[in-house]
N, C-alpha and C positions, 0 to 999 in steps of 0.2 A: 504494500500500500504506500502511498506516496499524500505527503505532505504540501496542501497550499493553503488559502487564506480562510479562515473560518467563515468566510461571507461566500464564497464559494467552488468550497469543495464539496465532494459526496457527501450528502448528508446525513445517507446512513452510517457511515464509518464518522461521519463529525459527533451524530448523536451517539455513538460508543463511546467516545472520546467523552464529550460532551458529561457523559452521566459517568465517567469513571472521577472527571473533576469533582462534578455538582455533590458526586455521593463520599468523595475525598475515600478514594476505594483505597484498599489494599488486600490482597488473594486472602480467600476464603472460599470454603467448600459452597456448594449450589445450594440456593436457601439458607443463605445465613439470621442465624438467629433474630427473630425480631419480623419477619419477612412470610407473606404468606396468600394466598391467591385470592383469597376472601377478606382481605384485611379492612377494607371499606364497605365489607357490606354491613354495617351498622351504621358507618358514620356518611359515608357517601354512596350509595346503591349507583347511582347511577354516573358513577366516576368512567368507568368503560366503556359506557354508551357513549359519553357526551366524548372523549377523545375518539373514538371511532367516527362518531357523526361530522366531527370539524375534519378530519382527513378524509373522507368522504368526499365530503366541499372543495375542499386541498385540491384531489384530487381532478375533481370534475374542471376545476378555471383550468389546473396545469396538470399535467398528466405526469409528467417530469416533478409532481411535487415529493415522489419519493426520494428524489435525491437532489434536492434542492428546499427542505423545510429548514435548512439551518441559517439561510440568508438573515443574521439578527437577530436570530429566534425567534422574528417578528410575529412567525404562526404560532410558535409556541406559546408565546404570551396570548395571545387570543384564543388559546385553551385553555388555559392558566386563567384567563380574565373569566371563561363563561364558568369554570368551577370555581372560582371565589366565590361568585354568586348564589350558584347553587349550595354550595359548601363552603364558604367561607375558614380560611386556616387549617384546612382538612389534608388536600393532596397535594405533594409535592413538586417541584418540575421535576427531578428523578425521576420519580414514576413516571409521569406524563411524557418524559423524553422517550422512555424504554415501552411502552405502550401504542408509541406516536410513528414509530420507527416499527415495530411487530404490526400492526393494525397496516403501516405504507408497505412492507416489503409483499403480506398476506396478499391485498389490493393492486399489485401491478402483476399477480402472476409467479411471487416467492411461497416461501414455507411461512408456516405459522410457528407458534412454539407459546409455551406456557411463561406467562409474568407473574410472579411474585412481588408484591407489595409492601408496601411499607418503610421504604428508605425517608430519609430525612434529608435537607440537604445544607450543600457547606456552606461554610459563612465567610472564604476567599479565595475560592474559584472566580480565575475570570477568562477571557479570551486568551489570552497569552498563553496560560496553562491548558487550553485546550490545543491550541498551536502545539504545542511545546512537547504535549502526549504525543501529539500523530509522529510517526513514524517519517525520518527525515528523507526529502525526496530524491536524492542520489543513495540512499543505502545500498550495498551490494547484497546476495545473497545472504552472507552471513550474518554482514551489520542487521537485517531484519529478524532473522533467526532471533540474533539476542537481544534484540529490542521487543520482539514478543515473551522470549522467554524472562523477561525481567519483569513479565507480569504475566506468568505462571501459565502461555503458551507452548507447544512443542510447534515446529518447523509445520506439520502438514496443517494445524489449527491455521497459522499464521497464511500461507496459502488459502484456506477455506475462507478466511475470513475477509482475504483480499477480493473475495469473488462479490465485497458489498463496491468492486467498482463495474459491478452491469447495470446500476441504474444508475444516474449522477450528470451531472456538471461539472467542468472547475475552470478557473481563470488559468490564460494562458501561463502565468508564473509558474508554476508548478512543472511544466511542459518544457519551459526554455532552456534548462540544463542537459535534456535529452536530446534537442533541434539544434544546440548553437554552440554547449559546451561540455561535451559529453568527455573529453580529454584534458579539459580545462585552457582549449587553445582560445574560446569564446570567440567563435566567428561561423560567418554561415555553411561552413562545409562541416566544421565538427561535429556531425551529427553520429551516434549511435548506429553501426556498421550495422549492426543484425535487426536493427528496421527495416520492416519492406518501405523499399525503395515509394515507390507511391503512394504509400501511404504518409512517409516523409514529408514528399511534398505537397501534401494536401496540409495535414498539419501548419505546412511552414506559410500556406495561404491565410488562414485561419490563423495564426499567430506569429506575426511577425518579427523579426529579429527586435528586441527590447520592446514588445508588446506586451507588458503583464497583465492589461485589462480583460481581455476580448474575453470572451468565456464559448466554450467550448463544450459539446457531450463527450464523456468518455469511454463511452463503450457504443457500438454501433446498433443497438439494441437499447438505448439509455432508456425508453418507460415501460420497460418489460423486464422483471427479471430471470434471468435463464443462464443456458451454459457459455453466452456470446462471448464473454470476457475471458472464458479460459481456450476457446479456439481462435480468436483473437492474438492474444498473446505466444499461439503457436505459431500463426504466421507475421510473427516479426510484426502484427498490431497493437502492441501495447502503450498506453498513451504515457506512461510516465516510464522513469527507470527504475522503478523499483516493481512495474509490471512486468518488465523485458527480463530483470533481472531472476526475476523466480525459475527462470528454464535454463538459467546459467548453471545452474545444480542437477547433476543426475537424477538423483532423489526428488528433487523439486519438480523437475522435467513430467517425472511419472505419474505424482500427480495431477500436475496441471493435465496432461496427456488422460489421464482416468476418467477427471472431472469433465474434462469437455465433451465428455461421451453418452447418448441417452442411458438413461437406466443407470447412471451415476449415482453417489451417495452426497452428492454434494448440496443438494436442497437438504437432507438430513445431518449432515452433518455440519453445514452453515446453520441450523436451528440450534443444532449443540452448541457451537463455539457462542451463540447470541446466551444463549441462558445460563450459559459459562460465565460470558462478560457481564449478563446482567446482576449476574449472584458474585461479582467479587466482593470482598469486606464494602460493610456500608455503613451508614449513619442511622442508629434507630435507638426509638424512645424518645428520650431527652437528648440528646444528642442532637449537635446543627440545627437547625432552623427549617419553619415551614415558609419558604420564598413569599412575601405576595409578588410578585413581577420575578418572570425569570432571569432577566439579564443584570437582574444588581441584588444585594445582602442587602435583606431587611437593614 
């Protein structure tokens, strides 16, 4: 997975991120203490309907809202705003994020998977630190390896999990290391050799030498999610380097090569890694704060 600007990268891999600041996680077993699938049904019944129902909406204006609700949070907080109302001080944006993101992957065509409830959230999380999680975007093979495993994934997770870039967006910044200085010579021939070649230069249309604005889909398939991104990535289409980089590895190679295959286990097992990520250590009870606005600390 590759790293660009919180306003617009994948927003499913942003709301991972996203909820590992919000919940100030640290690894813990699945369903960590405090956490539970029912947790609102006393206090907020209809806490699941109502974030289903605004992604719904989401969805219908953009269809791309799967990987694109992290533009601000600005959707978020307008989930956030209609359960204040309803439930006032009740649910969190943790939840709300990991429910927001399982409800968009469900709706374009992914896996479902079960949420557990109940996190709290932090009280200095901000953008920076959600930047700062993602996964930096020249990593090679390795450097990703241990950037997942320093929070408690193995190597094929890390893979599975990369597959949240078949739905998305991201601003060309994220891209320009791969198109212009993939050897650090920064010019426009430096491009990443095991690119296909036209797909290069489509890219390079689409994001021009020192263009970090433009924004871009990153998988050819961006409001469906499916196997696009790991057969993609076999024909030298991967939009970042740390896409490309995954088949730089034997082991990786095989993967990627499994998943892109009907009758894969990669919708089931992209549901593992999500319930994985969404149960690392979290904030419950007294613990952090119940946000009223997602984007800032009571």
């Amino acid at each position: 997975m590759a790293s660009a600007s919180a306003t617009g990268h994948n927003a499913l891999l942003v709301s991972i991120v996203l909820l590992a600041t919000v919940c100030a996680c640290t690894a813990e077993t699945p369903y960590a203490a405090g956490l539970s699938e029912d947790f609102y049904q006393k206090t907020c019944p209809q806490a699941a309907s109502i974030v289903d129902a605004y992604v719904t909406k989401f969805l219908r204006k953009d269809r791309n809202f799967a990987g694109a609700f992290n533009r601000g949070v600005a959707e978020v907080d307008q989930i956030k705003a209609a359960l204040e109302h309803s439930c006032p001080g009740v649910v969190s944006c943790a939840d709300i994020l990991i429910m927001a993101a399982r409800d968009a992957t469900a709706k374009v065509g992914g896996p479902t998977w079960p949420v557990a409830m109940g996190r709290r959230d932090g009280v200095n999380s901000t953008s920076f630190m959600a930047d700062s999680n993602l996964p930096f975007p020249v990593l090679n093979f390795s450097g990703l390896v241990a950037n997942f495993a320093a929070k408690g994934f193995n190597a094929r997770e890390m893979i599975t999990l990369s597959g949240a870039h078949t739905i998305g967006r991201t601003h060309c910044n994220g891209i320009l290391p791969h198109l212009y200085n993939f050897t650090g010579k920064d010019d426009a021939t430096d491009t990443d050799p095991a690119m296909n070649k036209n797909f290069a230069v489509f890219l390079k249309k689409h994001c021009p030498q020192g263009n970090r604005t433009n924004t871009i889909f990153i998988d050819s398939t961006a409001n469906t999610f499916d196997r696009a991104y790991y057969k993609n990535v076999l024909k030298g289409k991967g939009i970042f380097i740390t896409d490309s980089a995954l088949i730089t590895n034997p082991a990786g190679k095989k993967v990627v090569t499994t998943f892109s295959k009907p009758g894969s286990a990669f919708f089931t097992e992209f549901a593992a890694g999500m319930v994985k990520m969404g149960n690392l250590g979290v904030l419950t009870g007294t613990e952090g704060q119940i946000r009223r606005t997602c984007q800032f600390v009571n």
